[in-house]
PALUMMI-387871 format. One record per residue (C-alpha): residue number from 1; residue in one letter; y, z negated, x negated. Coordinates in steps of 0.5 Angstrom, whole numbers. Each point is the difference from the previous one (the first is absolute). Last residue first. Layout:
% residues N
{num=NUM | residuo=a | y=Y | z=Z | x=X}
...
This chain:
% residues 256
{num=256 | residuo=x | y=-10 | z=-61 | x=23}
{num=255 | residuo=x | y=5 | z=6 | x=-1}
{num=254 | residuo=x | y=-4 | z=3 | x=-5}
{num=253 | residuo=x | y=-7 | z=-1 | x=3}
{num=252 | residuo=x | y=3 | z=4 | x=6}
{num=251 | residuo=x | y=3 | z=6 | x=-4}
{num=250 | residuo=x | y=-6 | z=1 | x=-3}
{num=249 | residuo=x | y=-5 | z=-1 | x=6}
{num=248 | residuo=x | y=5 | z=5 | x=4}
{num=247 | residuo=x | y=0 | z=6 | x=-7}
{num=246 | residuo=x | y=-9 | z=-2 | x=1}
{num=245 | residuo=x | y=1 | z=2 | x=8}
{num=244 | residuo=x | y=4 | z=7 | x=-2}
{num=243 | residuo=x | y=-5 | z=1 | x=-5}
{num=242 | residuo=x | y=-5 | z=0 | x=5}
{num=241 | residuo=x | y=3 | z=4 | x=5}
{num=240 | residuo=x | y=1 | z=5 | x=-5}
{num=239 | residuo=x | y=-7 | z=0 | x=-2}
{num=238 | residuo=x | y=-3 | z=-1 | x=8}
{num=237 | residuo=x | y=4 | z=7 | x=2}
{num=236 | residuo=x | y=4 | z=-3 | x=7}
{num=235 | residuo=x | y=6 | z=2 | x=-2}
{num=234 | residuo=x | y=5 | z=-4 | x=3}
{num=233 | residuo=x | y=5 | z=-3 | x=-6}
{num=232 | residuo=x | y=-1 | z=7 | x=-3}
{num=231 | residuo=x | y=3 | z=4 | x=7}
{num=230 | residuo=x | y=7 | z=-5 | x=-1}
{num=229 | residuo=x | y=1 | z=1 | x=-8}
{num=228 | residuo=x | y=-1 | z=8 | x=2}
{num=227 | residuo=x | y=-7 | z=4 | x=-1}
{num=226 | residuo=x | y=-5 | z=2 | x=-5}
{num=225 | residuo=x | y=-7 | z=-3 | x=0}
{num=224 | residuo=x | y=-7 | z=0 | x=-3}
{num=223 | residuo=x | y=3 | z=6 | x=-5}
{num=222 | residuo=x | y=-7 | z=1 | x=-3}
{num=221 | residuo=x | y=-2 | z=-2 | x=-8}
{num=220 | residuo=x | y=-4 | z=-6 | x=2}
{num=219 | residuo=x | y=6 | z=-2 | x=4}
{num=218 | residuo=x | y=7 | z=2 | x=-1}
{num=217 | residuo=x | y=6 | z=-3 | x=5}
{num=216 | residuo=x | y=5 | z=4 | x=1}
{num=215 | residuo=x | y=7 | z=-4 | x=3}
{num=214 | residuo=x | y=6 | z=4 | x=2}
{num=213 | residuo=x | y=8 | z=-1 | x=1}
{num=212 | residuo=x | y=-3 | z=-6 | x=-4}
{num=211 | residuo=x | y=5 | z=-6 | x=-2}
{num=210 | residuo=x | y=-3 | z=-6 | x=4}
{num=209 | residuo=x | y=-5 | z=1 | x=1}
{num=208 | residuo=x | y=-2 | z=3 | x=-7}
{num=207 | residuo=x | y=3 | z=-6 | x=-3}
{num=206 | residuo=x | y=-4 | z=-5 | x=5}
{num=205 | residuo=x | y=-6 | z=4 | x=-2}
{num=204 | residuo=x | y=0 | z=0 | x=-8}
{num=203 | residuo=x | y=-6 | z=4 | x=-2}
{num=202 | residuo=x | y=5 | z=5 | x=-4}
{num=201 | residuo=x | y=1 | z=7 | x=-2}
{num=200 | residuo=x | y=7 | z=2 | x=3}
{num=199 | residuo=x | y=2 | z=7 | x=1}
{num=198 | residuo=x | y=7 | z=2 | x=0}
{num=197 | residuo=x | y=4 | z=6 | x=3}
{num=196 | residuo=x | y=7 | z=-2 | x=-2}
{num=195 | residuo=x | y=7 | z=-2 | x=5}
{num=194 | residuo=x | y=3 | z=-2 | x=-6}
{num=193 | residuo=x | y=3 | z=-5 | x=4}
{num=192 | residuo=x | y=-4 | z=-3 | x=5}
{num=191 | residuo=x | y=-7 | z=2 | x=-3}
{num=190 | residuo=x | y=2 | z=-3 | x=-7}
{num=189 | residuo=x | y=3 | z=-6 | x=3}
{num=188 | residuo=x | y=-7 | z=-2 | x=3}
{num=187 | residuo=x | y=-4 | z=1 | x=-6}
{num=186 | residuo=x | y=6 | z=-5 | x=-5}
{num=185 | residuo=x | y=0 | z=-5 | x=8}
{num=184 | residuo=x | y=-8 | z=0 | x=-1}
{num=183 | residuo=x | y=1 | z=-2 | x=-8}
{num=182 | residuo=x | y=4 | z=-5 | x=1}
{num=181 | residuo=x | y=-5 | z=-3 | x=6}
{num=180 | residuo=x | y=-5 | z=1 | x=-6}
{num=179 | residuo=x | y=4 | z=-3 | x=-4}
{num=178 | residuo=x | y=2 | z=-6 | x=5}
{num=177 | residuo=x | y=-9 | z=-1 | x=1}
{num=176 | residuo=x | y=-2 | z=0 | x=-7}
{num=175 | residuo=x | y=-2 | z=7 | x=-2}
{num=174 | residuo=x | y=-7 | z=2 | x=-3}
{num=173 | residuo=x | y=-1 | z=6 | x=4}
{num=172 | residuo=x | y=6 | z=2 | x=3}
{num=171 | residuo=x | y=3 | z=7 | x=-2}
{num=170 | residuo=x | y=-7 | z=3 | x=1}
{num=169 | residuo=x | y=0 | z=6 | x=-2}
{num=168 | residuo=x | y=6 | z=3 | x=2}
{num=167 | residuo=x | y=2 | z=7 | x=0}
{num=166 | residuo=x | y=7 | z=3 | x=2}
{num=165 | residuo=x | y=2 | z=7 | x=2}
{num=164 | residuo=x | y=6 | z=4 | x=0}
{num=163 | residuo=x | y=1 | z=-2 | x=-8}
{num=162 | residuo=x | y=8 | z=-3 | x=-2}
{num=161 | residuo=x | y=-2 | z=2 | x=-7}
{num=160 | residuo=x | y=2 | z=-8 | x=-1}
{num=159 | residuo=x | y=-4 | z=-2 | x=6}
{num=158 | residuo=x | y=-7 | z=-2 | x=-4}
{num=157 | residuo=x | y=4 | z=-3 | x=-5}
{num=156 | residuo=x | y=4 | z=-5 | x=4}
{num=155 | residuo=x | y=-6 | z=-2 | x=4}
{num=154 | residuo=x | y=-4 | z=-2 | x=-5}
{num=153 | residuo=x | y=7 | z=-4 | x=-3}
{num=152 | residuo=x | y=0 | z=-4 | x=7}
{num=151 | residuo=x | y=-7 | z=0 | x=0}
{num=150 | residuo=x | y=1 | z=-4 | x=-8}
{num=149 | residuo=x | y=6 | z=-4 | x=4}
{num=148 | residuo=x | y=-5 | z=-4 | x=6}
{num=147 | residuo=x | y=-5 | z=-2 | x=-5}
{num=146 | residuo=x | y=5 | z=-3 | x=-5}
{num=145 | residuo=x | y=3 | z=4 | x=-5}
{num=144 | residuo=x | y=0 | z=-2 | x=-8}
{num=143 | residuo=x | y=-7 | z=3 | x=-2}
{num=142 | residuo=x | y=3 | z=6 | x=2}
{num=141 | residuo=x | y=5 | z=0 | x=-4}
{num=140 | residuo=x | y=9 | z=-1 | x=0}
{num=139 | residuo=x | y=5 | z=5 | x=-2}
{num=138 | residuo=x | y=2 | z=1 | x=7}
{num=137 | residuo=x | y=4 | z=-6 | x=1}
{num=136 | residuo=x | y=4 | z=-1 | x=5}
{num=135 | residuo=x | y=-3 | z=3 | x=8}
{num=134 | residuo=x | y=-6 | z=2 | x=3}
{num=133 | residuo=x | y=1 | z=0 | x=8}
{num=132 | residuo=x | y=-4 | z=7 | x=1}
{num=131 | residuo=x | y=7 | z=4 | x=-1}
{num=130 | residuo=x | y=2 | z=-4 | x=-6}
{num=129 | residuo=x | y=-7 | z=2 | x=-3}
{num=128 | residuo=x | y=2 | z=8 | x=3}
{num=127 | residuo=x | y=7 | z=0 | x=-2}
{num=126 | residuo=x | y=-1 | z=-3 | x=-7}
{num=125 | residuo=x | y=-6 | z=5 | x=-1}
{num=124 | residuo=x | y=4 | z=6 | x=2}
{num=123 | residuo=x | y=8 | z=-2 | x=-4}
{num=122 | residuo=x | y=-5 | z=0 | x=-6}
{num=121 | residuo=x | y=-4 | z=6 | x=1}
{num=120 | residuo=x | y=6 | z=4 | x=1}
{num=119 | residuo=x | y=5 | z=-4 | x=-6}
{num=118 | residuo=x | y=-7 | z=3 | x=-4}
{num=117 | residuo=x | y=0 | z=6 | x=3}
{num=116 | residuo=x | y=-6 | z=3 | x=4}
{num=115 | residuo=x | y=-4 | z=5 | x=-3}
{num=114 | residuo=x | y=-5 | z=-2 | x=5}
{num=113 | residuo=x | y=-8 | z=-2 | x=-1}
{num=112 | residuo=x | y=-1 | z=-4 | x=-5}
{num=111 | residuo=x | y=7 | z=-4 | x=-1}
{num=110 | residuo=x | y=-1 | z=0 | x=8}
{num=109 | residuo=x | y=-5 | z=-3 | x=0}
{num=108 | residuo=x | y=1 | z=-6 | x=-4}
{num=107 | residuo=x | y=6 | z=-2 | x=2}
{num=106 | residuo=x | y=-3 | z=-5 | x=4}
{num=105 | residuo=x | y=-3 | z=-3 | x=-5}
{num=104 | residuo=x | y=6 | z=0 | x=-5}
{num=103 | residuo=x | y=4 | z=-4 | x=4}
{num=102 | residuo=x | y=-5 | z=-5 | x=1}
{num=101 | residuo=x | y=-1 | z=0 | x=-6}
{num=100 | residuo=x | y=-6 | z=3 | x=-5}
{num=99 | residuo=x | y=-5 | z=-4 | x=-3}
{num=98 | residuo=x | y=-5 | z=-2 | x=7}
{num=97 | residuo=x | y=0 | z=7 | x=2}
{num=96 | residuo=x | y=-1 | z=-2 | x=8}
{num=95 | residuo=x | y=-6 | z=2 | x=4}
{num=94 | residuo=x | y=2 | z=-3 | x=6}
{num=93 | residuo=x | y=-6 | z=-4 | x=0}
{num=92 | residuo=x | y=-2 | z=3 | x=7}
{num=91 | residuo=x | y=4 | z=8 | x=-2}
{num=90 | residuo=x | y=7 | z=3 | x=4}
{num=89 | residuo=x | y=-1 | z=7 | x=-1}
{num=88 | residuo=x | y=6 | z=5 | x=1}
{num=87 | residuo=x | y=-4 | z=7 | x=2}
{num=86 | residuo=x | y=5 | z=7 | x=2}
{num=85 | residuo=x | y=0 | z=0 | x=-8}
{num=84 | residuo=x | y=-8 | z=1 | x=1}
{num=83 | residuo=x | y=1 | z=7 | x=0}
{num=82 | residuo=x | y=3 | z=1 | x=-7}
{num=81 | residuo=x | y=-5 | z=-4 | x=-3}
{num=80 | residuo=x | y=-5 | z=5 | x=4}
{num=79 | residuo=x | y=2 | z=7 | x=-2}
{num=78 | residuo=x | y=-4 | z=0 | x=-6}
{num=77 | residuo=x | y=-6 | z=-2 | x=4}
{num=76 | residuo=x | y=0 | z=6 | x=4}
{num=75 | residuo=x | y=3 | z=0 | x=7}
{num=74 | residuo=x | y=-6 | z=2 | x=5}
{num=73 | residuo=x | y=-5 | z=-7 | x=1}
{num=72 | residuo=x | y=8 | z=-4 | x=2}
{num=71 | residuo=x | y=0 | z=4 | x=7}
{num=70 | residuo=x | y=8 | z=2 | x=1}
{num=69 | residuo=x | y=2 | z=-2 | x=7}
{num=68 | residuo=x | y=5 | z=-5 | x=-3}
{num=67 | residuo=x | y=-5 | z=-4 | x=-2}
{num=66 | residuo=x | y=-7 | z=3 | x=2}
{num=65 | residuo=x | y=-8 | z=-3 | x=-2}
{num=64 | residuo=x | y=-5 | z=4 | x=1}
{num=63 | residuo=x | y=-8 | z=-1 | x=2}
{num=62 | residuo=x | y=-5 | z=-1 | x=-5}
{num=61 | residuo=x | y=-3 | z=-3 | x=-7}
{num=60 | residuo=x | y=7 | z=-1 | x=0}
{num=59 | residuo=x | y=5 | z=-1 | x=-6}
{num=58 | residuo=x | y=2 | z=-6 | x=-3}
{num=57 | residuo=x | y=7 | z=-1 | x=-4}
{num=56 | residuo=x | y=3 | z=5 | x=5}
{num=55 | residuo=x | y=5 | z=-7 | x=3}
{num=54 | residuo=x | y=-4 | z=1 | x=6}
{num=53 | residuo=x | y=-6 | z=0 | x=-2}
{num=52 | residuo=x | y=2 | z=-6 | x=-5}
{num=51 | residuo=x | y=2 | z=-3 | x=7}
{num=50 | residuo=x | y=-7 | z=1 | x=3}
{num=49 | residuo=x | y=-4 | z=-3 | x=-6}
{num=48 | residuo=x | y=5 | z=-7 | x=0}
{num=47 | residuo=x | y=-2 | z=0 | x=8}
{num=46 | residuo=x | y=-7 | z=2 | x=-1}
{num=45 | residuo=x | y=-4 | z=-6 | x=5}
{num=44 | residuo=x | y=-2 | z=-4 | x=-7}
{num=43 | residuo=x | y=5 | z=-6 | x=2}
{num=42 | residuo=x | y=0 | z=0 | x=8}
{num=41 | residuo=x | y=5 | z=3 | x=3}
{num=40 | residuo=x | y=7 | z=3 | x=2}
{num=39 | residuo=x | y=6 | z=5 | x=-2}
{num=38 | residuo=x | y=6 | z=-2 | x=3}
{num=37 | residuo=x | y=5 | z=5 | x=2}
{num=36 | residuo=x | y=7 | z=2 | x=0}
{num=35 | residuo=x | y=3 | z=5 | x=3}
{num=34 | residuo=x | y=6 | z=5 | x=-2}
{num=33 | residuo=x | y=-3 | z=6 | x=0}
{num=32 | residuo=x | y=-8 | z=0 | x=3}
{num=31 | residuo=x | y=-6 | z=-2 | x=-4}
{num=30 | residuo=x | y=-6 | z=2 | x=3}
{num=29 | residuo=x | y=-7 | z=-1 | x=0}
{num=28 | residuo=x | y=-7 | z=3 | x=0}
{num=27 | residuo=x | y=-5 | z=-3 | x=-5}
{num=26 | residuo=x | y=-8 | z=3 | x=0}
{num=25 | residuo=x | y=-4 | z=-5 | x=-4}
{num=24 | residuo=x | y=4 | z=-3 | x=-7}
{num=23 | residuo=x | y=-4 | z=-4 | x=-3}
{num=22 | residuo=x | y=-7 | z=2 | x=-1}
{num=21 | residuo=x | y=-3 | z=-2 | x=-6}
{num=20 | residuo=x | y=-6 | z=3 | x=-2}
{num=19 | residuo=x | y=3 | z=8 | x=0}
{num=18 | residuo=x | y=-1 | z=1 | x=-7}
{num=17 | residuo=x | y=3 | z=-7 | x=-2}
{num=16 | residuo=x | y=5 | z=0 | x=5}
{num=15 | residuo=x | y=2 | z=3 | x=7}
{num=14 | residuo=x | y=7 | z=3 | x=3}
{num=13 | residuo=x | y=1 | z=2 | x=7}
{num=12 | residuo=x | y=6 | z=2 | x=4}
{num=11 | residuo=x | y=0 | z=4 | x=6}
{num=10 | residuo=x | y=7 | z=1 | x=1}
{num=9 | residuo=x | y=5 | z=-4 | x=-3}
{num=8 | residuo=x | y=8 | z=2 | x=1}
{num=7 | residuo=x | y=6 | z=-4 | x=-3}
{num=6 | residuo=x | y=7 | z=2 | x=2}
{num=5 | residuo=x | y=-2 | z=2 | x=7}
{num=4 | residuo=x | y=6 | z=1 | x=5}
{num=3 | residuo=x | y=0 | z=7 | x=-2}
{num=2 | residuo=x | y=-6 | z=0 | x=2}
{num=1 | residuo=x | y=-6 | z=4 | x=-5}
C-alpha cells in the first residue's frame, strides 16, 4: 500500500441474489490522506454498495479493500467496531434520534464508545456545535432544526471521536439551494481544517466541481472515470458527458 493512500480498493467485485445481481464489477480506486473525493453515478451504479465495503459491513465476492494498509477480509468481526473508529458518518437524512436533544445526539457516541467524563463529553460537544456555527440552545429536537442545522448536528456527531476518515452520503439531496450551499461550505471546511480523508457519495456535479480534489464516476458497476474537477469537465465518456449536459439544462432553466 502507499503511504499516501488511505484508502486502497483493488479488483472489487460483489454480486446478489446468487450471483444475479452483479453490482460491483472490478472496482480499483484509491483514496489518498488528505483528499476529498466525489463519488459519482447514476442510481443503481453501486455507490451506497461500495461505501458499505468500505466501511466492513459488506464483504467482497472478490478483490480486497486496504484502510491503513490493513485489508478489512483479515480482521475478525469482533475487532471491526474498534476499527471503524477511524469512520465518522455523515447519513442523507442525517439520521437524527428525533427524542433526544442536540446535545444528547452529538454526545451520544462518545457515552457509548469512551470513558469520557460527563464535564469532558460536555465541554466536547459544545466546542465541536459551536465549532460548526451552532450556538444558544442545545437542548432543542430535531423536528425543531432547520435543514441546514440537522446537517450541522450530523456533522457534529460523526466528527465527535475526532475520526481520520469521513463518509458523506449524499449530503445534498433534498436541499433547497442556500442549505446546500450551507451544506458545502460545512464539507469544504472539514477538509480545510480538520485536514480528513473524506469520501462524498452524492450526483450533485456542481458540488463535486467545485469541492473535489478527485472525481470517480461509477457506471454499471465500473470505474467510468477517475480524475480532477478539470480532467471530468473533459472527459469524452458519453455517460459523464451526458450528465454534464443535463447539470447545464438545469441550470439554464432555473435562470430563465
Amino acid at each position: 500500500m502507499s503511504t499516501e493512500n488511505v484508502i486502497e480498493i483493488r479488483g472489487l467485485h460483489k454480486s446478489f441474489r446468487n450471483g444475479r445481481d452483479k453490482v460491483l464489477q472490478g472496482i480499483d480506486l484509491d483514496f489518498p490522506k488528505g483528499t476529498l473525493t466525489y463519488i459519482l453515478g447514476p442510481s443503481g451504479t453501486g455507490k451506497s454498495v461500495l461505501i458499505k465495503h468500505i466501511l466492513g459491513l459488506l464483504h467482497p465476492d472478490q478483490g480486497e479493500i486496504r484502510v491503513y494498509g490493513k485489508n478489512l477480509a483479515d480482521i475478525p468481526d469482533r475487532d471491526l467496531a474498534e476499527h471503524r473508529k477511524v469512520y465518522g458518518m455523515l447519513f442523507q437524512n442525517s439520521a437524527l434520534f428525533d427524542d433526544r436533544s442536540i446535545f444528547e445526539n452529538v454526545a451520544f457516541p462518545l457515552r457509548e464508545h469512551t470513558r469520557l467524563t460527563e464535564e469532558e463529553i460536555t465541554k466536547k460537544v459544545n466546542n465541536t456545535l459551536s465549532h460548526l456555527g451552532l450556538k444558544g440552545r442545545y437542548d432543542k429536537l430535531p423536528n425543531e432544526l432547520s435543514g441546514g442545522m440537522k446537517k450541522r448536528v450530523g456533522l457534529a456527531r460523526a466528527i465527535i471521536r475526532e475520526p481520520s476518515i469521513l463518509l458523506y452520503d449524499e449530503p445534498t439531496t433534498g436541499l433547497d439551494p442556500v442549505t446546500r450551499t450551507t451544506v458545502d461550505s460545512l464539507i469544504e471546511q472539514m477538509k480545510r481544517e480538520l485536514q480528513l480523508t473524506s469520501v462524498v457519495i452524492s450526483h450533485d456535479i456542481p458540488s463535486a466541481l467545485l469541492l473535489a480534489d478527485h472525481i470517480a464516476f461509477l457506471n454499471q458497476g465500473k470505474v467510468a472515470f477517475y480524475g480532477t474537477p478539470a480532467e471530468f469537465r473533459k472527459c469524452d465518456h458519453p455517460l459523464v458527458m451526458a450528465f454534464l449536459e443535463a447539470e447545464q439544462r438545469t441550470v439554464k432553466a432555473l435562470v430563465q
